[in-house]
Each structure stands twice: as structure tokens, then as C-alpha cells.
N, C-alpha and C positions, 0 to 999 in steps of 0.2 A: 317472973312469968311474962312482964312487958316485953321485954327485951327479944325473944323468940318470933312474934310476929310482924318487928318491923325489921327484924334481922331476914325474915323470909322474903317480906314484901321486896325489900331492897337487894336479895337474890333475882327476884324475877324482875326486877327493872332493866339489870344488869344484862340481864339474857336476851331480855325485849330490845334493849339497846344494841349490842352484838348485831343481833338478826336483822335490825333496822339496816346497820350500817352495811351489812355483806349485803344484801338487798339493791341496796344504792350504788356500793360498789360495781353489779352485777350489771345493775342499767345503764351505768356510767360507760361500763365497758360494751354492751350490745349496743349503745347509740353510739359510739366512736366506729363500731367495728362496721355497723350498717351506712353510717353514712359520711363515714371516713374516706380515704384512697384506697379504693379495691385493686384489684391486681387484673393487672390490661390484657387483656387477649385479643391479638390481630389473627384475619383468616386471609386465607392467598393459597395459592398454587405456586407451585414451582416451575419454573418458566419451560416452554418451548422456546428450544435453540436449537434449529436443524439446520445445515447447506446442502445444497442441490449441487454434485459435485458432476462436472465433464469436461471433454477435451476440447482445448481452444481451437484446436482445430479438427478439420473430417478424417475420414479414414476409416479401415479397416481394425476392428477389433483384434490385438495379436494374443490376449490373455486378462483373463479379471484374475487379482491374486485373492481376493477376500471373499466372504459372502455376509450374508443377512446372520447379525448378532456378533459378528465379531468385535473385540475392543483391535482400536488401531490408534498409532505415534504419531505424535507432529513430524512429518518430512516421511513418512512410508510412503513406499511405494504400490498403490491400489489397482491399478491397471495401465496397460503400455497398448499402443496401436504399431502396426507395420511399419516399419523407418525408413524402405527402400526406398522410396518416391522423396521424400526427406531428404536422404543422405545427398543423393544425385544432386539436389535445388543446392543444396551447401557446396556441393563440388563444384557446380557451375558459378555457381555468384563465389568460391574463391579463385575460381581460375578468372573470372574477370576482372578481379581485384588484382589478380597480378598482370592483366595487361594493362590495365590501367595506372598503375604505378608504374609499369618499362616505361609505354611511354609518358611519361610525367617524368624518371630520369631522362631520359633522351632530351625532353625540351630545357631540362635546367642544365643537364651538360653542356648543350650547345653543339655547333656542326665538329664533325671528327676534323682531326688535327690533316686530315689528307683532303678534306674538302676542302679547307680553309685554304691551303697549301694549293690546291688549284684552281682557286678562285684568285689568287694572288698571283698566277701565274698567267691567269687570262687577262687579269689587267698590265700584266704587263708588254703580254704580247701585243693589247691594242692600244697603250701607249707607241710601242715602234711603231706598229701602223699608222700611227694618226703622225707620226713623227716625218716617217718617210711621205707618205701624204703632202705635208706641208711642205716639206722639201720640192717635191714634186710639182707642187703648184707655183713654188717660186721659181721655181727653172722654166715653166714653160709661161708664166706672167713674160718673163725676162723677152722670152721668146717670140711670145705675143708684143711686147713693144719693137721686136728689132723684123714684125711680119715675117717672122721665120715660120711659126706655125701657125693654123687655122684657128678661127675663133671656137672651135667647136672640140679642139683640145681644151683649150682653154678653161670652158665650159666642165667637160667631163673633167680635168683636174678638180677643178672648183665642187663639183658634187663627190670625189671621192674624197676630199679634205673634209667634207662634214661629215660626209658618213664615218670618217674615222674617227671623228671628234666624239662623235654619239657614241659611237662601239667601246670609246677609252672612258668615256663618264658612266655608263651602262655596267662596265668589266669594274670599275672602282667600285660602284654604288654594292655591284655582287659581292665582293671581296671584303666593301667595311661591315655589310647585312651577316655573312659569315663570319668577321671578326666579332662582333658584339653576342652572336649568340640570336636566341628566339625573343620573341618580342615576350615581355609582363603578361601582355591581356591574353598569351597563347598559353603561356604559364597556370595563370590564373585563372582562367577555364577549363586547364587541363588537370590542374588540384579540387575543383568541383566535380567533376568526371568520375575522381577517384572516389568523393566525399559521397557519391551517390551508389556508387557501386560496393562503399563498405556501411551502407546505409544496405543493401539489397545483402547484402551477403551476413549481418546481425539477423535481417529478419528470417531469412533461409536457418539460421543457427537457430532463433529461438522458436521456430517452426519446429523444427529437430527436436527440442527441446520439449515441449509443450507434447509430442507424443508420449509421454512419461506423466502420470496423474499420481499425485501424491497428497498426502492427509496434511491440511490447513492445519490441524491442533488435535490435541487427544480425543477421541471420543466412538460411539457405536456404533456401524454399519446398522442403518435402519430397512431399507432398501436398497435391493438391488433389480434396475431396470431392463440390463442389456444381458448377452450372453457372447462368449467368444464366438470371432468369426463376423459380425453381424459388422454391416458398415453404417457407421453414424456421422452427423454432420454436425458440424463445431456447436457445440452450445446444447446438443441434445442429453438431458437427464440420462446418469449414467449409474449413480449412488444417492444416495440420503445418508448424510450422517449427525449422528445427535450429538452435540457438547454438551457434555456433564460435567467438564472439569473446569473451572469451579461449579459448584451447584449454586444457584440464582434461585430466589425466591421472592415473586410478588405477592404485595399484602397491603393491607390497605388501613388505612386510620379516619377516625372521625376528625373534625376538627377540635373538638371540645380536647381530646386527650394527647393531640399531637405537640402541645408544651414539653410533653413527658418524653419524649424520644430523641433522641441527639445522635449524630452521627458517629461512629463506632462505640456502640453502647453495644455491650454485650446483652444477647438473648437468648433463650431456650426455641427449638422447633419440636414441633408434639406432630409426628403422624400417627397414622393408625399401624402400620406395619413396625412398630417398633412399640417393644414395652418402654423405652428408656428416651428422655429428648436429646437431640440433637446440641451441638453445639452450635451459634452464628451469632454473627456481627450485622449492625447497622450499617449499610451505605449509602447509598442514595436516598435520598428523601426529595422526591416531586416535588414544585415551585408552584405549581397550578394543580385546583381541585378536578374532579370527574364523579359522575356517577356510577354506584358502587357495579359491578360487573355483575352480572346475571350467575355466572357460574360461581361466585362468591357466597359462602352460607354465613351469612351474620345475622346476632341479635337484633340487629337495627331495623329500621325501614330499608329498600331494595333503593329506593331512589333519593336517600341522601348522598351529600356529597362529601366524599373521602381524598384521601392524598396518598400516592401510589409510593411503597417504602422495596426500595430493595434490601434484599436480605441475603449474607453471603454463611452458605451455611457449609461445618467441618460432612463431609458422610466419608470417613473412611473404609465404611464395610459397603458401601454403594447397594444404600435399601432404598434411598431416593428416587423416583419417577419421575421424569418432566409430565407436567400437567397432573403430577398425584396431589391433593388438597391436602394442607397441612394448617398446624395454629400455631402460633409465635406467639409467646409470652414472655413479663421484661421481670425480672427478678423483682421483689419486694423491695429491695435498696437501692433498684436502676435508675431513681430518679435524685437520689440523695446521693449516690455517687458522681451521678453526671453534673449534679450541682457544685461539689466539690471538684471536680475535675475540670468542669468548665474556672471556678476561680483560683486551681490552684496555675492553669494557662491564661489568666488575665496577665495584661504588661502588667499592673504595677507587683503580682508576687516573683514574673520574672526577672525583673529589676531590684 
């Protein structure tokens, strides 16, 4: 009969003990869970990336080929201007390029084989002259001592003897200028001549060129300013277009949690227009803090300071909106694997 009551008592010790333990257990696990590492949630927008797209130069509108919402390719062709006035400036600046290289051969060729040829023929003729000349003067010198003729032959001998002297070094000087050719420094001005005229005749080309407006990179016709026909002046808003591709995503971090984020750490994007998150990568990470942006909805206070994180997110089915708000969250193990992957890229595991 003993034996029944401490057999019971020592049943409900056993149970009391149990329930002790799952108890403890219980607490053990809501104090880890509560004040353990929670799971990080960043808030950001998805970036505005628009160009203000026009022609480098004026003109007459000859066609917009797009409108408002179309997707367009890097290197399409969005709108052209009137080329007439264009073409003409190209005609002229290449027909001046080719006068300015004839004559640019002409000075390196040097004088034609018929000039040269009678330039060497005038020196020779005032070679005789200056020949017979001297002859001349020594006959009538001769003459002059034996007072056969007047002083004033004498005289005129004596000025025609120079003057043929000059005519013969004059006729040489022409004949060796034609042999050598044009001078270096006629040359050499005449090669800048040309250097500025295929200077004038690139800019006439890519004036030509620049009538033709094409898409910088993939993206939306957001705006459309002009309409065919209308005359615009270089520089004047003619498109808007949005780059989506890639999609960009600013987001922001406290400091306290910014140990946890490493550069291509994979994360999830949470918008509203999606039951499902997104895929994206870690990129940029800001070097200098800011205060947090007004259009940002976070837990925190409005005016702590955060660190500005890009975020390059997959959108295949393209639900993403520039400036649509969205939440980035890092997986439960993104900070255990970044730790791992940052050591398994230490020198000493790749050595």
C-alpha cells in the first residue's frame, strides 16, 4: 500500500519537470527571436533616369517617327530634320577641299617642265647679251684710246655692259627659282590651307549627320514636345526618354545595420504591384552619410542619417516604375554568407 503513493507523487514530479523544461525552452527561444538579428528591410524608390533628347543643330522638322509610350533601341532612328541646306554646306566645303589640295600639288610638283625650259632659255639669252655687251665695250674702250670715238659712246657702251650684266644674273636667279621648285614656307602654308578646309568640310559632314536623332540606349518615349514641320533651334527639347534598362533602385540604410550589406549580396525587391519579389543585386554603396529623403517611408525618425545603397534589380515582365516605392530585404543568411564569401576571397584561402 506504500508503494502506490510515492509511485504517484514521483509521476507528477516527472510531468511538473517536463513542463518546467518546455517553458524554458520557450523563453529561451522568444528572447533569441526578439532580440536576436531580425531581418532588414530597406525603403527607396526606383530611380528617375530620363534624357531630354534634340537636335545639335536648327532646322526644319522633316518627320518624328515615334510617339509618347513607345519602347525604343539603342542607335534607332527617332526623328530626322530637312538635309537640303546640309547637303549643299558638304558640297561646298568638299569642293574646297579639292581646291585646296590641286593647289597644294601644284606647289610640291614645282614649275611645269616648259617653264623651267624657258626660264633657262632667258638666261641664256641674256648671257649673249651681256657677252656681246662686253665685247662691245672693249672695242669702243679700244677706240676711245686711239680718240676715234666720242666719250659719250664710251659712256653708253659702259651702261649697256651693266645693264646686261643685271639682265644675265636676274635671267639665272629666275631659271635656278624654277629649278628648285616653290619655296618650304609656300608649302607649308599651303598644307594648313588644306588642314582647315578638311577641318570645315568634317564639320559640314557632321552637321549632315546630326540631322538624324537617334535613341542613346533602350528605353520609353516619355514625352513628345515638337510636331512635324515646326522649325527648331539646336538644343531645343524635342523627346523625353526614360531608361529602364537596367532598373536602378535607391534605398537607404541606417548606420547601425550597414555591417550587414556587402557589395553584390543578393536581395529580394517587395513592391506593391507584384504578389511575388523581385530578384536584385547589391551595388553601389555611398561613402558619405545624408539625411533620410522625405519621400522615403521608414520606421525610423525622418531626419536620421542613412547611406544611399544602389540596387540593380532583374524586372523581366517590366511591372517596375521609376519613382514607384518599393522594400528591399537581404535573405536570413545574407549576412552568413557574405561573411563566408568575403573569407573565402581573403589572399590567404586564395593562396
Amino acid at each position: 500500500m506504500a508503494f502506490k503513493p510515492s509511485s504517484l507523487v514521483s509521476k507528477k514530479n516527472i510531468g511538473l519537470l517536463i513542463l518546467l523544461h518546455a517553458v524554458s525552452f520557450a523563453l529561451i527561444w522568444l528572447f533569441a527571436s526578439y532580440f536576436g538579428e531580425r531581418e532588414l528591410v530597406l525603403h527607396g524608390n526606383v530611380e528617375i533616369r530620363q534624357v531630354e533628347l534634340s537636335f545639335r543643330v536648327d532646322g526644319r522638322i522633316a518627320r518624328i517617327l515615334v510617339d509618347e509610350g513607345m519602347r525604343v533601341h539603342k542607335g534607332q532612328v527617332l526623328a530626322r530634320l530637312e538635309e537640303e541646306t546640309y547637303r549643299a554646306n558638304l558640297a561646298r566645303a568638299e569642293a574646297a577641299v579639292q581646291a585646296q589640295k590641286a593647289q597644294l600639288d601644284r606647289l610640291e610638283a614645282g614649275y611645269r617642265v616648259e617653264e623651267v625650259e624657258q626660264a633657262k632659255k632667258q638666261a641664256e639669252s641674256a648671257r649673249a647679251q651681256a657677252d656681246y655687251a662686253r665685247i662691245q665695250l672693249d672695242r669702243i674702250t679700244s677706240m676711245r684710246r686711239a680718240n676715234a670715238v666720242s666719250q659719250q659712246s664710251l659712256d653708253n657702251a659702259i651702261s649697256l655692259a651693266k645693264q646686261s650684266l643685271a639682265g644675265l644674273a636676274a635671267a639665272e636667279q629666275a631659271y635656278a627659282m624654277h629649278a628648285r621648285g616653290y619655296r618650304a614656307e609656300d608649302i607649308a602654308a599651303q598644307k594648313a590651307s588644306l588642314a582647315a578646309a578638311n577641318a570645315e568640310y568634317e564639320l559640314a559632314r557632321i552637321a549632315l549627320q546630326d540631322c538624324v536623332l537617334t535613341a542613346p540606349s533602350e528605353g520609353v518615349v516619355l514625352t513628345r514636345a515638337q510636331e512635324d514641320g515646326a522649325i527648331v533651334a539646336a538644343g531645343s527639347p524635342l523627346l523625353t526618354l526614360t531608361l529602364d534598362d537596367p532598373v536602378w533602385l535607391r534605398v537607404y540604410v541606417d548606420e547601425p545595420s550597414l555591417g550587414r550589406i556587402k557589395p553584390g549580396m543578393p536581395v529580394q525587391v517587395w513592391a506593391d504591384c507584384a504578389q511575388k519579389p523581385f530578384a536584385g543585386t547589391v551595388g553601389y554603396i555611398s561613402p558619405s552619410s545624408e539625411f533620410t529623403p522625405k519621400n522615403v517611408e521608414t520606421a525610423e525618425v525622418r531626419s536620421s542619417l542613412v547611406y544611399r545603397i544602389r540596387v540593380l534589380a532583374q524586372d523581366p515582365d517590366n511591372m517596375l516604375r521609376q519613382g514607384m516605392p518599393v522594400r528591399v530585404t537581404l535573405p536570413e543568411n545574407s549576412t552568413a554568407n557574405s561573411s563566408e564569401s568575403s573569407s573565402e576571397n581573403s589572399p590567404e584561402n586564395r593562396n
